[in-house]
C-alpha positions in Angstrom: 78.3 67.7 -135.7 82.2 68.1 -135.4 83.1 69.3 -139.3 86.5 69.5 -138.6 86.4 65.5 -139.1 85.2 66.1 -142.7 87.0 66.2 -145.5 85.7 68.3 -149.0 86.4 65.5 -152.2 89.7 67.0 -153.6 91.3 66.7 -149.9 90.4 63.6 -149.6 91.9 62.4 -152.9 94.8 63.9 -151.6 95.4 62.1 -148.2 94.4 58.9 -150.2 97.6 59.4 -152.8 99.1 60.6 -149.3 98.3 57.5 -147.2 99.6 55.2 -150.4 103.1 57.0 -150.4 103.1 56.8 -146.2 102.7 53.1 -146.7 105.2 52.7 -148.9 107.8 54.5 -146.9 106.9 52.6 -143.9 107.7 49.1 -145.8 110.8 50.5 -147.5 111.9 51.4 -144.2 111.1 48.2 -142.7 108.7 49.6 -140.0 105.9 47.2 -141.2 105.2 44.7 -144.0 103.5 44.4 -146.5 100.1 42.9 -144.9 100.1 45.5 -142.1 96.5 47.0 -141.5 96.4 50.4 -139.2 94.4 50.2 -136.1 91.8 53.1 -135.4 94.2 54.5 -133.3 97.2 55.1 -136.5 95.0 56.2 -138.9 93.9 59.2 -136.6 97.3 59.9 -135.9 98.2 59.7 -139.7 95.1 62.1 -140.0 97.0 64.6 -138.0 100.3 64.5 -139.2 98.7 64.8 -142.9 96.6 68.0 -141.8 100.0 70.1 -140.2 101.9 68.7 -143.5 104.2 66.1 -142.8 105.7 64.7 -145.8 105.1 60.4 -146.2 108.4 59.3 -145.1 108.5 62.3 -142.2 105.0 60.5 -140.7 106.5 56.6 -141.1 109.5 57.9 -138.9 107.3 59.5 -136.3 104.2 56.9 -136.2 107.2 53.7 -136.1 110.5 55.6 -135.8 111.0 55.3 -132.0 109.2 51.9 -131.6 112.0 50.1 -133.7 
């Protein structure tokens, strides 16, 4: 079993409060409204840029940034 794909409680808490500011950056910035739902793909990729410590509005710009 892979345990780097696990999270302990507290860091998980903290990517949830993460994700929720992410989301709202991305629809303040127009990237994607307010019904969008990530596909597998995005939220691995939002997994990543959370673990090397992107802030929220640093990993809207680079999931959507160069696609609009």
């Amino acid at each position: 079993m892979d345990e780097s794909k696990y999270l302990a409680p507290e860091d998980l808490r903290e990517l949830e409060t993460w994700a929720i500011a992410w989301y709202e950056e991305a629809v303040k910035a127009e990237f994607i409204g307010t019904s969008y739902h990530p596909d597998t793909a995005t939220v691995g990729r939002l997994r990543g840029y959370f673990k090397v410590g992107l802030s929220p509005a640093e990993a809207a710009h680079a999931c959507f940034g160069g696609k609009h």
